[in-house]
VEXZAVEX-514578 format. One record per atom (N, C-alpha, C): residue in one letter; x, y, z. Coordinates in steps of 0.001 Angstrom, whole numbers, plus 500000, padded with zeros to 6 digits. Each point is the difference from the previous one (the first is absolute). Last residue first. Layout:
residues N
AXYZ/...
end
This chain:
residues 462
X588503309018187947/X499376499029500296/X500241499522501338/X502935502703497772/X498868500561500728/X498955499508500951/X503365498060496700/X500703500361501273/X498986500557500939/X498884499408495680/X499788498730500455/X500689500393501654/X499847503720496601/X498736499652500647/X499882498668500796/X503896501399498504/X499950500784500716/X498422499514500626/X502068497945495944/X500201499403501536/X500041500458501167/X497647501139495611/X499387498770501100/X501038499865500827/X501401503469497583/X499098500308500788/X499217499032500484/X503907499466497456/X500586500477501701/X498271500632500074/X499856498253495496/X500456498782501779/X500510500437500973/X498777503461496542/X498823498603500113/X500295498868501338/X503252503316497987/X499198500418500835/X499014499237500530/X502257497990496499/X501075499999501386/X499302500883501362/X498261499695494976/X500179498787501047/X500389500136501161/X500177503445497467/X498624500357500638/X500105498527500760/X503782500462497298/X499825500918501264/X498754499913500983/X501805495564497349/X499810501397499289/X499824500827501270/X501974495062499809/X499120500590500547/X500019501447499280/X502573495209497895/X500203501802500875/X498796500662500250/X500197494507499057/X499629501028499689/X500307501448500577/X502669494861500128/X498969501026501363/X499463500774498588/X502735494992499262/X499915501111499979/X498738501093500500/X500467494682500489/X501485501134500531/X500130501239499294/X497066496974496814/X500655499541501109/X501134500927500685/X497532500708495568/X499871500696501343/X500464499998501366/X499862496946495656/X500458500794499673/X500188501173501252/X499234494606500473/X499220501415500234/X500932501006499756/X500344494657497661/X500456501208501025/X499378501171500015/X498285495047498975/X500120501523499105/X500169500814501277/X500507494787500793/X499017500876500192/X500750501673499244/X500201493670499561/X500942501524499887/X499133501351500020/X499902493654500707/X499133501417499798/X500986501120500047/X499735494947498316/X500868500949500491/X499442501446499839/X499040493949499727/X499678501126499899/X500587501756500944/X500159494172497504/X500371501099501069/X499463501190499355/X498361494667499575/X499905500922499627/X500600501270500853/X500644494364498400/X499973500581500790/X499506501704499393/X499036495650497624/X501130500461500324/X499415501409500986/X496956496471497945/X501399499210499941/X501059500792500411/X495765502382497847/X499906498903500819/X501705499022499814/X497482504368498650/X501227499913500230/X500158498849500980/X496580502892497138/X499919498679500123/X501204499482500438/X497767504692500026/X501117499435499015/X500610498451500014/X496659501756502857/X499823500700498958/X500534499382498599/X500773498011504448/X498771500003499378/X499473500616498672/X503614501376502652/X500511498623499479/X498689499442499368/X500064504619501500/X500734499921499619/X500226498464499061/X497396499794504239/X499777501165498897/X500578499798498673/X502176498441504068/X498950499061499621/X498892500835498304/X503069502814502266/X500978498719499210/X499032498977499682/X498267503675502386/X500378500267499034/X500790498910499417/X498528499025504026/X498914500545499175/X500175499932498566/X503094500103503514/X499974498574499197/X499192500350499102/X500886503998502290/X501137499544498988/X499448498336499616/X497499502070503244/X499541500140498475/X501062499976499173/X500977498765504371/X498590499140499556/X499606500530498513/X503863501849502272/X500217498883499109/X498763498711499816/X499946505509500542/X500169499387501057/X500040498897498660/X502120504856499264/X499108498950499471/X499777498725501017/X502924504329499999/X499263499211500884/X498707499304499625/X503149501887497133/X500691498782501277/X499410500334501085/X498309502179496597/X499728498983498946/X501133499401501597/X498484504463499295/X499970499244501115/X500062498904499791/X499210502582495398/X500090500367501452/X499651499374501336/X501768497759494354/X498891500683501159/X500370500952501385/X501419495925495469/X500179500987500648/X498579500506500783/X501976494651498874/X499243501247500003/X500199501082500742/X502116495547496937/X500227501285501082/X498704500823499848/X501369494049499704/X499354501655499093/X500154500873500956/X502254495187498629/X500206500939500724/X498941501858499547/X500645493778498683/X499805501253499972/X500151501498500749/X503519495713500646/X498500500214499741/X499253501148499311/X501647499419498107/X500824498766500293/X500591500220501424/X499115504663497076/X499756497975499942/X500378499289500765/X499337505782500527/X501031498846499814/X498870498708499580/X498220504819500809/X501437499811500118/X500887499021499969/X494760502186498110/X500779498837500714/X501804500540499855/X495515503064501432/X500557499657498812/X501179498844500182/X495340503709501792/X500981498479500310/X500710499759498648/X496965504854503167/X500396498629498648/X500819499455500240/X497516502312502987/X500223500773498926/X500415499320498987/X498188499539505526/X500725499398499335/X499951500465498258/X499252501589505871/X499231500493498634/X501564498892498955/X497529500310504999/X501322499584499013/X499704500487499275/X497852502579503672/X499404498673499064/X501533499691498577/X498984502504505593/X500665500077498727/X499674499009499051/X499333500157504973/X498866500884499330/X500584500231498463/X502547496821503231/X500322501567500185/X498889500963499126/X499454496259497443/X501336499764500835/X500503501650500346/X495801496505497387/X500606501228500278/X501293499862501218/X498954496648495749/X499422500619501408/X500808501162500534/X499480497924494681/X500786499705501021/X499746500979501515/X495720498106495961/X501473501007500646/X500945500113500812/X497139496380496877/X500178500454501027/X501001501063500744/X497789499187495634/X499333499612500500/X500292499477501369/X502107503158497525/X498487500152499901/X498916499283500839/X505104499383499138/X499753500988500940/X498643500229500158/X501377497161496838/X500118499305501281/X499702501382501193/X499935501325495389/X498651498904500604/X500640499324501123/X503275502541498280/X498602500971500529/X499134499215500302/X503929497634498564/X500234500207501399/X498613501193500016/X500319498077495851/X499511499113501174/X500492500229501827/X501294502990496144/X497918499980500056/X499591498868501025/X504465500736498889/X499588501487501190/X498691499473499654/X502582496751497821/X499953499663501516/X499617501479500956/X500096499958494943/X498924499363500593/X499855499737501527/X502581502857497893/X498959500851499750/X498617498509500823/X505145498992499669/X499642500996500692/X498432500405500552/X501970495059497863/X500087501647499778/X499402500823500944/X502324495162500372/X498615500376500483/X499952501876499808/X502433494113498245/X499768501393500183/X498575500922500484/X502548495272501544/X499173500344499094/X500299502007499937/X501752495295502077/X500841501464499114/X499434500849499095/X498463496898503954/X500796500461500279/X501207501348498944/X496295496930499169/X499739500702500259/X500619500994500399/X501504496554497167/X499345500842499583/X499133501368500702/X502307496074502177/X500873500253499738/X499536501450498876/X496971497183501722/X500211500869501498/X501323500900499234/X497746496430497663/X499087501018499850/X500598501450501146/X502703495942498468/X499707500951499071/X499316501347500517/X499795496539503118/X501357500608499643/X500131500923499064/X496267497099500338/X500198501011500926/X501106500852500377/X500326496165496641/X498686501045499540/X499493501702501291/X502896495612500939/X500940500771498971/X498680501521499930/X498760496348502398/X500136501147501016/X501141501080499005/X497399496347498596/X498758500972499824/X501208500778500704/X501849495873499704/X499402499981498620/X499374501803499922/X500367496841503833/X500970500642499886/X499706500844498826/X496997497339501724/X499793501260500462/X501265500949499344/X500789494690501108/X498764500935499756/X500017501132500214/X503307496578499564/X500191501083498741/X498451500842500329/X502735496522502896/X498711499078498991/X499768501197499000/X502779501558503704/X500439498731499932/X499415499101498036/X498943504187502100/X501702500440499666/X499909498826498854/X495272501239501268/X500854499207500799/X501244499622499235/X496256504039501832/X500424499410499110/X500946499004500147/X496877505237500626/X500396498377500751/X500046498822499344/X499896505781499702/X500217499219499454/X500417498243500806/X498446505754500242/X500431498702500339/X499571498928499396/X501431505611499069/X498755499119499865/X500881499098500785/X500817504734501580/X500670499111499577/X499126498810499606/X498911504104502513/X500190500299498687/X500299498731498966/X499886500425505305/X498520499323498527/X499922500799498939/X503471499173503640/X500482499533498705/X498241500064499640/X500954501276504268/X500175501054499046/X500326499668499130/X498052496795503175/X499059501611499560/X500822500721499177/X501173495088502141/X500473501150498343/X498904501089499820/X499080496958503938/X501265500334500255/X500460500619498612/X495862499134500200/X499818500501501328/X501693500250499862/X498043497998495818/X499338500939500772/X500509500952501208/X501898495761498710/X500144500603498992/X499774501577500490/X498272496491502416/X501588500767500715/X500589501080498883/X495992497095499040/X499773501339500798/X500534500297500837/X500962496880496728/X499173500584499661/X499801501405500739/X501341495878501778/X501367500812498917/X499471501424499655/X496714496764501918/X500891501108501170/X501178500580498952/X497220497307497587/X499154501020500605/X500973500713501084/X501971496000498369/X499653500581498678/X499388501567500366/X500445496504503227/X501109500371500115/X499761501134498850/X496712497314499965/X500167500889501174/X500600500797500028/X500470496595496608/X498610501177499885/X499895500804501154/X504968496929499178/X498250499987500418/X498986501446499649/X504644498831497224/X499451500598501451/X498733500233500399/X503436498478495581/X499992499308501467/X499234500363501410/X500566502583495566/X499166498846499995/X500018499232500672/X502166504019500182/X498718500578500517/X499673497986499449/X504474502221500054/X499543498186500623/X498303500481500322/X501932504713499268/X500287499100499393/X499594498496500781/X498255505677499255/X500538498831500814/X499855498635499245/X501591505319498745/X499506498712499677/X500298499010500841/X499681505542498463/X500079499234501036/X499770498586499474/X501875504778497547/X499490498871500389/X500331499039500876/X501283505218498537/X499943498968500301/X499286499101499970/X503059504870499007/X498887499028499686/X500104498909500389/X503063503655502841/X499894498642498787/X498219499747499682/X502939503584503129/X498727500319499204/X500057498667498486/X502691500162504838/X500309499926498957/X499512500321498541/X498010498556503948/X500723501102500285/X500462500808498769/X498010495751499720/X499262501675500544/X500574501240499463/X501739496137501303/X500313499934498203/X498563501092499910/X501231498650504304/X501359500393499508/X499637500395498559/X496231497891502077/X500373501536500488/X501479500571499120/X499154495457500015/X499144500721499070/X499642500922500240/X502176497796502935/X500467499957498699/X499564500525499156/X498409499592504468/X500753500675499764/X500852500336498694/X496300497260500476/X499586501028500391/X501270501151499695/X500723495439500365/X499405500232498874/X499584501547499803/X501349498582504459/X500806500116498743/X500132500399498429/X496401498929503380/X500887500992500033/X500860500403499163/X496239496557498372/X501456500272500869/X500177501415500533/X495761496312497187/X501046501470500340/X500828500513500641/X498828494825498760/X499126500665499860/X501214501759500114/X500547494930499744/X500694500548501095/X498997501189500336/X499277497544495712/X499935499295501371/X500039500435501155/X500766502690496091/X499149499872500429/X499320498894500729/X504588503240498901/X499571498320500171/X498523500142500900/X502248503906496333/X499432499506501245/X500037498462499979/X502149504325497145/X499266498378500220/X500378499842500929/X500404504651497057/X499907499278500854/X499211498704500424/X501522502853495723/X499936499329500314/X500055499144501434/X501278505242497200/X500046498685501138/X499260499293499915/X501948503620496452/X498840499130500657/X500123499261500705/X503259502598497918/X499475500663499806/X498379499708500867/X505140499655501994/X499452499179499327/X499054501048499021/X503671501064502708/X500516499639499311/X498597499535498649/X499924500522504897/X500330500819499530/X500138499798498441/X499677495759502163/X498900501562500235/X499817500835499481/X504029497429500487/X498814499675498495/X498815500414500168/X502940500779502847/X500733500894499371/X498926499390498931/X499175498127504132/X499322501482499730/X500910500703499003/X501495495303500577/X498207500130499463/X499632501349500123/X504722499196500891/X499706499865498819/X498661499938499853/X501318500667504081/X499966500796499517/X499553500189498651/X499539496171502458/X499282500698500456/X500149501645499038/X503341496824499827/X498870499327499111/X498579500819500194/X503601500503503124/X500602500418498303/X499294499936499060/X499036498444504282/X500063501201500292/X500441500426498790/X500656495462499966/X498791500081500070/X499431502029500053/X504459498571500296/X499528499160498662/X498344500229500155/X502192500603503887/X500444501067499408/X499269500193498993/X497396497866503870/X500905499402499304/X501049501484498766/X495852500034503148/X501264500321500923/X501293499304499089/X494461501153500386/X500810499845498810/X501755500498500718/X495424499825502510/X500381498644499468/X501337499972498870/X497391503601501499/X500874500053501200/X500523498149500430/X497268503131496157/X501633500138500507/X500507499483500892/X496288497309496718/X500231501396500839/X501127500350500626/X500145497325495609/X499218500020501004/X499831501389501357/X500241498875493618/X500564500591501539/X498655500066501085/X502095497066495055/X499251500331501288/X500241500832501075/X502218500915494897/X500126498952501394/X498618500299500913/X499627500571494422/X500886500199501027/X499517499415501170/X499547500663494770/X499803499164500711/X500495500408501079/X498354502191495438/X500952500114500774/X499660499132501185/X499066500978494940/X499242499117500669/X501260499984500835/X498725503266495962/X501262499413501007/X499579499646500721/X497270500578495070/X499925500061501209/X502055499645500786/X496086501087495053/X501550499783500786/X499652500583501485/X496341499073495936/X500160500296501105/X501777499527501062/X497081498227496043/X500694501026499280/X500389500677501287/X497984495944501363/X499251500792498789/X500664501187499596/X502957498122503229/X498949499111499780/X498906501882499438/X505672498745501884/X499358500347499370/X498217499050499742/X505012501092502978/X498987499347499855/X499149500544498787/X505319500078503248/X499068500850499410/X498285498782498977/X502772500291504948/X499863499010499312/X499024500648498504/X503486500495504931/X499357500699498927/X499495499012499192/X500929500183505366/X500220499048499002/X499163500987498744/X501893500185505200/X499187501126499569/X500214499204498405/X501384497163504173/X500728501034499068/X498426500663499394/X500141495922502966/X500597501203500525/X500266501345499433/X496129495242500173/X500723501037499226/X500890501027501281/X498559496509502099/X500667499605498814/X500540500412498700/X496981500337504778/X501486500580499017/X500847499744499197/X496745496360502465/X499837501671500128/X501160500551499669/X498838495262498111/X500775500341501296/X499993501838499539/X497937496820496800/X498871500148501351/X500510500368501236/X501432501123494508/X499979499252501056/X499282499982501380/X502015502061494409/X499032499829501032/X499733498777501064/X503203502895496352/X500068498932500614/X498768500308501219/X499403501737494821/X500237500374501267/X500533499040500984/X498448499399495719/X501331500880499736/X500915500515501114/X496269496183497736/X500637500307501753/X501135500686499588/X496070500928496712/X500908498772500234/X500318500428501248/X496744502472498108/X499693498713499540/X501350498976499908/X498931505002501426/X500905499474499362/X499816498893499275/X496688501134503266/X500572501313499017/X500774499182498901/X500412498019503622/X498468499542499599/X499944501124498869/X503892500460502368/X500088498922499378/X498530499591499314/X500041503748503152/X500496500017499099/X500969498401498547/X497501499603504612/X498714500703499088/X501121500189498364/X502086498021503799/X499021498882499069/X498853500798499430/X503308502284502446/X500668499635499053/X498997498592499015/X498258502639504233/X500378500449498628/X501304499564498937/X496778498338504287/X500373499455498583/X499967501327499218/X500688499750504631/X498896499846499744/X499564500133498666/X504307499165502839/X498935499593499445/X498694499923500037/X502365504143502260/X500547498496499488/X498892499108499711/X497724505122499843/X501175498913501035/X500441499177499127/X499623503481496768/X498889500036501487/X501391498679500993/X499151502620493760/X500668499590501723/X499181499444500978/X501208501430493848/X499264499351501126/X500489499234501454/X500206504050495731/X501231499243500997/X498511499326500854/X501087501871494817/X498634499713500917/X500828499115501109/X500833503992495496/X500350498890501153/X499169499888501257/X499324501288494331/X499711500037501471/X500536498797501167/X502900500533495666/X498959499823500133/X499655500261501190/X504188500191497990/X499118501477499722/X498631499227500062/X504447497559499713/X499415500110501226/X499342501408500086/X501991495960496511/X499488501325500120/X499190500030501747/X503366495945496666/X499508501154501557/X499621500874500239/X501873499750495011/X500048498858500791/X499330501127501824/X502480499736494320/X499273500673501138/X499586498907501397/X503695501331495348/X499247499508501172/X499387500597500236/X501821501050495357/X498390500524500965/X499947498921501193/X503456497732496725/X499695501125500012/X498603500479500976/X503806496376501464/X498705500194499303/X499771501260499497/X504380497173501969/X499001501010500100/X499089499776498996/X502032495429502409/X500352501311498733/X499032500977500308/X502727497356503628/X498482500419499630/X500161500892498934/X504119498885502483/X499140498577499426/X499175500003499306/X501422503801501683/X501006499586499201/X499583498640499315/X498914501873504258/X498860500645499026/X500410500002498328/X502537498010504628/X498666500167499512/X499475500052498770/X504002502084500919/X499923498747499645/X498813499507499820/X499922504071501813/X500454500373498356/X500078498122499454/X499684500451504137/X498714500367499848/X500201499861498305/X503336499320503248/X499096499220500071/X498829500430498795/X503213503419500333/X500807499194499045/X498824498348500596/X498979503595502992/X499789500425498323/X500240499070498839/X500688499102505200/X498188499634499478/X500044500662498585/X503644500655503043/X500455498775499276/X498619499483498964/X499999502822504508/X500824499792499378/X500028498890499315/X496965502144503665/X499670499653497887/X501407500635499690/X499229499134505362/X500213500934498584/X499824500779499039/X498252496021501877/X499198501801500877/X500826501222499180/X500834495541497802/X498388500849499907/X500016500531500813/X504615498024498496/X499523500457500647/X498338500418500091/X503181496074497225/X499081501228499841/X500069500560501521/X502518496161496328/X500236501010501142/X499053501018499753/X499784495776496719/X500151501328500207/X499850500397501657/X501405495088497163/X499117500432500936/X500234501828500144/X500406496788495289/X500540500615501104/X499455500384501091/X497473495926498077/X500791500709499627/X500928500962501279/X497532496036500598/X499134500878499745/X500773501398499660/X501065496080502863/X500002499586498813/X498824500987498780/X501984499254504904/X498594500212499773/X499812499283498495/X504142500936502124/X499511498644500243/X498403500095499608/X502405503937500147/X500055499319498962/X499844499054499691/X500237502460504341/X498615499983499610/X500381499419498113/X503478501250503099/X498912498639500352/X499069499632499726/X502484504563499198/X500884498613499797/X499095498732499810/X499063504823500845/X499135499071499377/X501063498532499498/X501276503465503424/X498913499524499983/X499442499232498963/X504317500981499840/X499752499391501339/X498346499994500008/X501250502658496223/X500982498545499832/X499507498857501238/X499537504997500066/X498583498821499281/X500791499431499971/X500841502234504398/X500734499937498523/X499174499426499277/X497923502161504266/X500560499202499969/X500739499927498601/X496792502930501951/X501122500149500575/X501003498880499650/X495341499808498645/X500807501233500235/X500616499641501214/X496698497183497200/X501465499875499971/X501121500689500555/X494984499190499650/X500198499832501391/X501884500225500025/X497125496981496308/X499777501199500625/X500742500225501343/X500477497604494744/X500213499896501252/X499867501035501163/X497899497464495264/X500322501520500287/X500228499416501908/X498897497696494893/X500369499380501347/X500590501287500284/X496339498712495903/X501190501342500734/X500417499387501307/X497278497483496050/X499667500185501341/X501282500655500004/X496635499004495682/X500868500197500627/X500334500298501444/X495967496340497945/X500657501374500570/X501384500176499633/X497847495766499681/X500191500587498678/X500169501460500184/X501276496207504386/X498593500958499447/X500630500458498354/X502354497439503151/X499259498760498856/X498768500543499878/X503340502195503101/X500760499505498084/X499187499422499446/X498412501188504230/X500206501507499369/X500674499184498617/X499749497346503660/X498376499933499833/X499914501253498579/X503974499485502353/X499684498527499517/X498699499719498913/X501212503760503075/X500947500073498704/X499673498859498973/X498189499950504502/X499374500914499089/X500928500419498805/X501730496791503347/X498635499654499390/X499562501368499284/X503483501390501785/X500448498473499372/X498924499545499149/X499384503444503899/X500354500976498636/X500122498458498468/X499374498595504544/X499003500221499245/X500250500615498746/X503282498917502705/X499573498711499367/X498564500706499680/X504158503359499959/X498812499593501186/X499705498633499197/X503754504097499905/X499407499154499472/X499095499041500786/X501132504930501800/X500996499112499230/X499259498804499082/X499145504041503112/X499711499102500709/X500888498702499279/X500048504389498756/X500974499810501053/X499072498774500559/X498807501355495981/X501488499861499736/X500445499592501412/X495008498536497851/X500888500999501341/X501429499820500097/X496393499560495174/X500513499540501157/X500598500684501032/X495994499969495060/X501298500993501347/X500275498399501161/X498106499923494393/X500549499561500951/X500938500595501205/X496806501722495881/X501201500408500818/X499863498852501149/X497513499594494610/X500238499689501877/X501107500600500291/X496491501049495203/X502033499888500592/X499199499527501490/X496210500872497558/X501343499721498951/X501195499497500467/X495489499221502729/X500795500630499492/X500778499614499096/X495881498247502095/X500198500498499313/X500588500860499353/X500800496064502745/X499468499919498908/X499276501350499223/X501967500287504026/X501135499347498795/X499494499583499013/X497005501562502960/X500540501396499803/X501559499705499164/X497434496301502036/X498958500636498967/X500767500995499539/X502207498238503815/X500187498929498161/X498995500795499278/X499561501447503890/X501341500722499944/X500118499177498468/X496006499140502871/X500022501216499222/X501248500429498935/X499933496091502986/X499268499769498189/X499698501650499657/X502188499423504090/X500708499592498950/X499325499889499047/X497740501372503451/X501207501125499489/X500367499616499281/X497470497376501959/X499301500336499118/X500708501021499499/X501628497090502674/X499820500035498982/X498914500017499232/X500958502203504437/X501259499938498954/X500018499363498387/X496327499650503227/X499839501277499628/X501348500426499271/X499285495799502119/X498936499784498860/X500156501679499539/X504273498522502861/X498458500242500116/X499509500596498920/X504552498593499459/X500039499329501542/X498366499800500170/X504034501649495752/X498534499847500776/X499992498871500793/X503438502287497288/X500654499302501391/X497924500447500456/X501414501011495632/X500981499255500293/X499810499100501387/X498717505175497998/X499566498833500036/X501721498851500021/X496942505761500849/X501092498730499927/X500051498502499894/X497103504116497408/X500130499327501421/X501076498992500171/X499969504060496075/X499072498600500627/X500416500088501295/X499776504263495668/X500854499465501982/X499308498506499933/X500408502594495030/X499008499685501325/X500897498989500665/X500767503824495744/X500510499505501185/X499024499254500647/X500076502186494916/X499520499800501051/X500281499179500859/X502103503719496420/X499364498628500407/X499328500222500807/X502915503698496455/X499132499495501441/X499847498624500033/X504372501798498036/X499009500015499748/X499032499552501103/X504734500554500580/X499812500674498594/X498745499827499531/X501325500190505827/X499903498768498040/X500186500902499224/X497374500025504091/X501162499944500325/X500161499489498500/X495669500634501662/X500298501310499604/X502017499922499969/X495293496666500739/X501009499973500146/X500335501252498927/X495217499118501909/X500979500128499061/X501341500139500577/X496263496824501900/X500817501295500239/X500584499949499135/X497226496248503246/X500457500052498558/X500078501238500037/X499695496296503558/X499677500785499542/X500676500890498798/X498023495552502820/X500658500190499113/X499548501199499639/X499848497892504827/X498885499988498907/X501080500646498917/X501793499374504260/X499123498717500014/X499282500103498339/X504545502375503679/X499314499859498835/X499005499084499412/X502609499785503933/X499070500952500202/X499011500153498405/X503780497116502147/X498595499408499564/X499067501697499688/X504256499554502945/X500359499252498665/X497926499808499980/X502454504443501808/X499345498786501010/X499353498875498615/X502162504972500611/X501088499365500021/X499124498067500774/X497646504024496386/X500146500498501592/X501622498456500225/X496405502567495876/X501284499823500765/X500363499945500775/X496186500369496443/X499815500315501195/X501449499021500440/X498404502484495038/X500248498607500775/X500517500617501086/X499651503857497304/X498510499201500295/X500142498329500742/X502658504441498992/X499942499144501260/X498630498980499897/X503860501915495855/X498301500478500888/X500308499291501601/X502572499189494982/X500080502008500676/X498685500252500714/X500848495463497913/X499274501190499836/X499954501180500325/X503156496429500898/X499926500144498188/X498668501336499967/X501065499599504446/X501005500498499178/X500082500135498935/X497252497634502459/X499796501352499926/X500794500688499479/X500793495549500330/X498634500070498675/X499924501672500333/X503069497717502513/X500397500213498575/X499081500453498835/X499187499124505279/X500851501000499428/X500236500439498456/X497654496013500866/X498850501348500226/X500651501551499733/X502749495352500251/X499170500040498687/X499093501591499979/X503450497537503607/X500112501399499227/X498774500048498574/X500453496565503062/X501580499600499200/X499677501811499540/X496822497094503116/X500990501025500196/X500898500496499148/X497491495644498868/X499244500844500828/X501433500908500560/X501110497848495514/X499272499521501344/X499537500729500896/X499404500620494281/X500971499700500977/X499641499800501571/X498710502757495115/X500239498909501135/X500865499576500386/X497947504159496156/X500991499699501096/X499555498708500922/X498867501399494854/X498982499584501186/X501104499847500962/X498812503131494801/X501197499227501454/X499315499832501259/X498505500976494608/X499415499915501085/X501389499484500659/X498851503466495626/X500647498916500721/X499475499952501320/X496765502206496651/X500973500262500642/X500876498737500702/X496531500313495714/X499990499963501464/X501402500284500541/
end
């Protein structure tokens, strides 16, 4: 396995900076506001003479609300399962009575712990880490992380403690990634922990609580998965916080990014606008997907029937997408929505040869022809696929853009039926066979030319 380094320390001290840096990424979310970091995230570290693995915590030290410490038991789990601790502190804030207690709490772990002083630039190391030897936790190292001054000779130390191994390995992130979204709590961090079978996630009953876009690689029946967690997003004209507008971005970069969505619903609340709108974005985006409404075991039988047929009336264009109702909380239902994942993530990369998708585009033509237009009849010639993920099939033909988009669904509904393409979206790209003739005249011959000055002598007559 690969060495593990768990950076902590107190809320602001630079930990998120330092982790993108060990990873040469932006994946921890950075902004200048102490708490932002909440769920533990993990990243090859690429700084060194050899790889590892890095994971960010949440700040701890100074909990106030039931949602801080739950940061903190995330942040000890991630000491318990690392090789080395980087103990970060704030060079320019200086020594602190918390930094005190957590040093305290850091000598009577069987860990090694790194006392790394952040924030040092501009100042002499001598003057900054002067004060910090009261810690009692060896030499203190001068670091910059926006920098990354000083993070090579940290790192090389580090990883100095940790004997090498022959063949590490370790963290694989080549499994289908599955980003699950929608509004604030509406339990996706208590679906992915149910998955997981531990609280990996900090989950809580105060809305937003996830901020960061959270990786979590996974495995179940020989099947590798990236179980991506991200922020609630509300509608725009509520989201006025920076940290929050940052967190917004980070969920459509795990969009993008993802292979299968996972959308969840709070099926108390029932269907949303919102909801609506979210699951447009990942549309958009041509993501396989699944729907799942969740707290379905708390909700009257009534309430049960109208969900039901908001489903219907407000997601007309997710009925590609199966549904799934289920409870995050108690594990029901959960169990079946991996299995729909598979099935959407297979459809989405399925292959679709040539010879077969022109026979199923002639029988779709057979059995309904695309309409006439201007007395002209489309005429459609064959299909052949142009991309995965989503599928993408091209059909050629004459007049093929002015295809009306009642028989463009036609055809995708078609198409998906045929080839059983349930769980992921279907595009389709028409391209019409250029008219070799286009803009060029025929030269009239002699007798031609006599021919038309005598109707236009006889029409003049007229």
């Amino acid at each position: 396995m690969l060495p593990v380094v768990a950076l902590l320390g107190r809320p602001n001290v630079g930990k998120s900076t330092l982790f993108n840096q060990l990873t040469r990424s932006r994946d921890a979310l950075v902004a200048d506001s102490p708490g932002l970091t909440r769920d533990r995230q993990y990243g090859i570290g690429r700084v060194g003479p050899r790889p590892f693995i890095v994971i960010d915590t949440g700040g701890i030290g100074e909990a106030e609300r039931p949602v801080e410490e739950l940061m903190e038991q995330q942040s000890l789990r991630a000491l318990e399962e690392a090789d080395i601790a980087i103990f970060v502190v704030d060079g320019r804030q200086g020594l602190t009575p918390a930094d005190e207690q957590l040093a305290r709490a850091f000598r009577k772990q069987s860990r090694t712990v790194l006392l790394a002083v952040n924030k040092a630039e501009g100042q002499s190391r001598d003057e900054v880490t002067a004060e910090f030897h009261a810690l009692a936790l060896g030499e203190p190292r001068a670091i910059s992380a926006t920098l990354g001054r000083g993070i090579q000779p940290l790192i090389e130390d580090a990883l100095s403690h940790v004997p090498e191994l022959e063949g590490e390995q370790g963290y694989n992130e080549d499994g289908i990634r599955v980003a699950v979204i929608g509004r604030p709590n509406v339990g996706k961090s208590t679906l992915i922990n149910r998955w997981l079978g531990e609280e990996r996630m900090v989950a809580s009953d105060e809305p937003g609580t996830t901020r960061d876009a959270v990786r979590v690689p996974f495995s179940r029946d020989g099947q590798d998965y990236v179980l991506v967690d991200t922020a609630g997003v509300r509608r725009r004209a509520r989201v006025h916080e920076y940290v929050e507008k940052l967190s917004v971005v980070k969920t459509l970069q795990a969009i993008e990014d993802a292979n299968v969505v996972v959308a969840l619903v709070d099926g108390s609340e029932g269907i949303t606008d919102q909801d609506a709108s979210i699951m447009g974005l990942a549309l958009e985006a041509g993501r396989a997907m699944v729907v799942a409404v969740n707290k379905w075991d708390g909700i009257a039988p009534d309430r049960r029937e109208r969900t039901k047929v908001e489903l219907d009336l407000k997601l007309p264009f997710l009925g590609f997408a199966k549904q799934h109702f289920i409870s995050a909380k108690h594990g029901t239902g959960v169990g079946e929505l991996l299995g729909s994942v598979n099935e959407a993530w297979e459809a989405a990369n399925r292959d679709l040869p040539t010879p077969v998708l022109t026979r199923a585009l002639e029988d779709a033509v057979s059995r309904h022809a695309p309409p006439l237009i201007r007395g002209h009849r489309i005429k459609l010639r064959y299909a052949h696929q142009g991309g995965k993920n989503p599928p993408l099939i091209v059909i050629h033909g004459n007049q093929t853009e002015r295809t009306p988009k009642a028989y463009r669904r036609y055809l995708e509904n078609y198409f998906r039926q045929t080839f059983d393409l349930q769980g992921t979206p279907i595009q389709i790209e028409f391209r019409s066979t250029e008219n070799p003739f286009k803009g060029r005249r025929n030269k009239l011959t002699d007798r031609q030319i006599q021919k038309r000055k005598r109707l236009k002598r006889h029409t003049r007559g007229k």
